[in-house]
N, C-alpha and C positions, 0 to 999 in steps of 0.2 A: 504494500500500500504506500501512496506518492505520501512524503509530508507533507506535501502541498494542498492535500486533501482530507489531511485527518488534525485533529486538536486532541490537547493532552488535558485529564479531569485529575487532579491531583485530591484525591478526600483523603482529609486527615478526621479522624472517629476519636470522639473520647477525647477530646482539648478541654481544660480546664477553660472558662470563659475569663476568668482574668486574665488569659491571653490573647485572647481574640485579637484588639488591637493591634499588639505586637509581632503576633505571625502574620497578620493579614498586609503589614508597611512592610516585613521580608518577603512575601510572595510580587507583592507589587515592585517593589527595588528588583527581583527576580525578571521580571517584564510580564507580569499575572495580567491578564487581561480582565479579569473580575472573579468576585469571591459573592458564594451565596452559601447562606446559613439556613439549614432547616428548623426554623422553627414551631416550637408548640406555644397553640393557645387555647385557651378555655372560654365558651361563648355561656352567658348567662343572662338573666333577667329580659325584660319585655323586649326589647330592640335588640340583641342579640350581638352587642356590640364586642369585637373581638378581643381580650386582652393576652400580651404576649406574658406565658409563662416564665421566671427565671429558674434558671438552670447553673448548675455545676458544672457543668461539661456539657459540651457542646459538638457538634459535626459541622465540620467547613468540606465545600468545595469549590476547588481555584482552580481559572481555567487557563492556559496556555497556549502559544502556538509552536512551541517548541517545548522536549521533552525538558524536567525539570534537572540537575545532575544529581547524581547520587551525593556530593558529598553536598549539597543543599539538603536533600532530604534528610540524612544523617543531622546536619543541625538543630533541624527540624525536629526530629527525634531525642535528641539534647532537650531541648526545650523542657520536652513534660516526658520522661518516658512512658506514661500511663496512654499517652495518645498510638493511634493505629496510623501508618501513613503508605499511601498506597497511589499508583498512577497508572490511569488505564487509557489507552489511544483508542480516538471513535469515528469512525470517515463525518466529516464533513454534510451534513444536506441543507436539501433548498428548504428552507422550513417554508418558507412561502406555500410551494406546492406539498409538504408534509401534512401542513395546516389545512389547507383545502382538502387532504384525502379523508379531515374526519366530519366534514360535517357533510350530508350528501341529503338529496331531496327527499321527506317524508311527510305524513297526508297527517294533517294536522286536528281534522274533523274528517266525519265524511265528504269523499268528493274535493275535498282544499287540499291542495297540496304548499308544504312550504320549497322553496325551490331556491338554491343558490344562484347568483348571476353565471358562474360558469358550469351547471348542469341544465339539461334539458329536460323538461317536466314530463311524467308517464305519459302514454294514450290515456290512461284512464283516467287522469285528473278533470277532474270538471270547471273547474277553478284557479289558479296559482296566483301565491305571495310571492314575491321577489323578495329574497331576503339573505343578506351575507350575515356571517357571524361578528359582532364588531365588542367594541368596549360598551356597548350598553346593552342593560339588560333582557332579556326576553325574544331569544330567537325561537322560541317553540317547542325546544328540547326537555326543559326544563318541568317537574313534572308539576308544579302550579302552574303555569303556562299553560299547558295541556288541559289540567282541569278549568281553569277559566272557561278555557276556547268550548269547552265539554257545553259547560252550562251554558254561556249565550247561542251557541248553535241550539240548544234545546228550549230555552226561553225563545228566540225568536223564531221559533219552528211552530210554536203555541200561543204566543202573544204576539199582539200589532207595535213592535218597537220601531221607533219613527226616528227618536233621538236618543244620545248616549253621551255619559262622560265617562272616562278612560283616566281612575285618579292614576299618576305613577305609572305614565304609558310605556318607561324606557323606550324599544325601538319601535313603539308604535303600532305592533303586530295585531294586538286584540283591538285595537281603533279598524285597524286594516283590514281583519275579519271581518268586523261588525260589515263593514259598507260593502262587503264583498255576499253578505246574509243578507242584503237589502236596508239595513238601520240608513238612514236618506241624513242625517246631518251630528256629526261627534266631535265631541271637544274632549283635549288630551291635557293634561295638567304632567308637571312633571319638573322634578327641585333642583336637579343635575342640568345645566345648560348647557354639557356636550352632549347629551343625550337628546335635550329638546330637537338638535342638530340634527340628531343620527333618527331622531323619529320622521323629522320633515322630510328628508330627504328620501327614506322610506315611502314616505305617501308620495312623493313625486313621483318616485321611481316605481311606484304599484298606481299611476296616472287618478291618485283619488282628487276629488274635486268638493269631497263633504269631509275631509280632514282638518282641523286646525287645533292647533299645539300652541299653547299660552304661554306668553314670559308668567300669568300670574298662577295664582295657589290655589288648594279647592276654598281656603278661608273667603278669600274673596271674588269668588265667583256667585253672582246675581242669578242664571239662565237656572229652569229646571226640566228634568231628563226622564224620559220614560225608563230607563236602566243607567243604574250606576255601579259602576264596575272599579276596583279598585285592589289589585294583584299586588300586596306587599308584605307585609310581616303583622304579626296579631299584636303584637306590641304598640306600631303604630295606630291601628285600625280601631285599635281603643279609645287611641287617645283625639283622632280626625271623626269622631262618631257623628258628631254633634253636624259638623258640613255633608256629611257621606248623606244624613238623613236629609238637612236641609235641603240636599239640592235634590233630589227626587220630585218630582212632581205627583200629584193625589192618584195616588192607584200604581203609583209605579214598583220598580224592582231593585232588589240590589244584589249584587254578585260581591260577596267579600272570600281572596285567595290567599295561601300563604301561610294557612296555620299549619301549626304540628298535629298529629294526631293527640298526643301527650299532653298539649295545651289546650285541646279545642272544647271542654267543659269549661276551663277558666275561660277561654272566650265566650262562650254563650252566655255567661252568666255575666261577666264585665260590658257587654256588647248588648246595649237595650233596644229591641229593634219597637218601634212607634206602637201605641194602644191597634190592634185591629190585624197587627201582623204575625207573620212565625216565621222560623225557617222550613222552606216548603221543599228544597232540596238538596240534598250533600252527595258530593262528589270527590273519589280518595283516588288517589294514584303514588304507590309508594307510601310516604311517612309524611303527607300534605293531603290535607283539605280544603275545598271550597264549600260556601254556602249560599243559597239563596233565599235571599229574604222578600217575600210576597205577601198580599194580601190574605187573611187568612178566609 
């Protein structure tokens, strides 16, 4: 194998992390092209925010484009003798095309297919979303994704849903669906401004014309919706109840996605859906729930 074609991964196993600093300025002085650290975290309470665990030791890998010498390793080794240190050569690929081999076209509901820009949709799609994988959330894979997608194809299959809002649309996809079921006019809320991006662009790119994506929040939004649809965490969805309800219009629906199954008692009980309603359907894929709150 060319070296021209292959990188060296040097992992050192078992480093005390008071050294971390210190090996990682000798890797770099070495000509390291970057060091990444495995780390652990523990996710807790309603928003599931991530916190990094501290640790004793630690596992580093540094990458090169030349192999590293033995008697650097050997220092290395001096270091902590408790550490493991080790270098394995790996050819080179085009992650670009790597990346694209994992995500490939699947039917997202009946009949919808989600469809990458460079694959071509079944014969049998009735339908297709253009949609690449990007930095924002919600290409379709994901299995709240899925179960949202569940319930509004099944809500607008049985109800007259005309309009919608899409709280926390990331890429736009469930907005995209909707117009693609018939819903004639949907508004996207969404708190990340490169995603508001990556959504618009989405609806251009799937030629919608009843899409639009708001600089504002669902707090301040006036308009009300025969479906509100809002795909995020049960921790939030607690706490946005009060707008989720407001914007509903008299008789309307709501789709709330995202919980755990573990949590989803705690949600129904923190989660007070309006005098006259219930949840009329749950939908689980995996260790996620959706629900829908309708007239009872």
């Amino acid at each position: 194998m060319s070296h021209d074609q292959t990188y060296f991964t040097l992992s050192i196993l078992n480093l005390k992390s008071s050294l971390e600093d210190l090996v990682s300025g000798l890797c770099f002085d070495q000509g390291a092209l970057g060091v990444s650290q495995q780390l652990k975290f523990e996710q807790s309470g309603d928003h599931y925010e991530p916190v990094t665990q501290a640790e004793e030791h630690i596992n580093l890998d540094v990458y090169f484009n030349t192999q590293p010498s033995e008697d650097f390793l050997f220092r290395l080794s001096e270091l902590d003798p408790e550490c493991r240190v080790s270098v394995n050569e790996d050819e080179v690929k085009d992650w670009m095309e790597e990346w694209k081999k994992g995500f490939k076209e699947f039917e997202l509901v009946e009949g919808i297919w989600v469809v990458p820009s460079w694959r071509q949709p079944p014969e049998r799609a009735r339908e297709i979303i253009r949609m690449d994988p990007g930095i924002a959330f919600g290409t379709g894979t994901h299995e709240t994704t899925r179960v949202a997608s569940r319930l509004i194809r099944d809500l607008v299959d049985k109800q007259n849903v005309l309009t919608m809002l899409d709280v926390g649309t990331g890429t736009g996809l469930l907005a995209i669906l909707a117009e693609k079921l018939g819903v004639t006019m949907i508004e996207c809320t969404e708190i990340d401004r490169m995603a508001q991006e990556v959504a618009r662009e989405n609806a251009r790119l799937n030629n919608s014309n009843v899409i639009k994506v708001h600089e504002k929040q669902v707090d301040q939004l006036l308009g009300h919706f025969d479906l509100v649809v809002a795909n995020i965490i049960d921790g939030v969805l607690v706490d946005i109840q009060k707008d989720l309800l407001r914007c509903m219009s008299r008789g309307g629906h709501l789709i709330v996605t995202g919980i755990l199954v573990e949590r989803e008692a705690q949600f129904t009980h923190r989660f007070h859906l309006p005098e006259g309603y219930k949840w009329a359907q749950r939908q689980q894929i995996g260790e996620w729930v959706g629900l829908l709150g309708a007239p009872a």
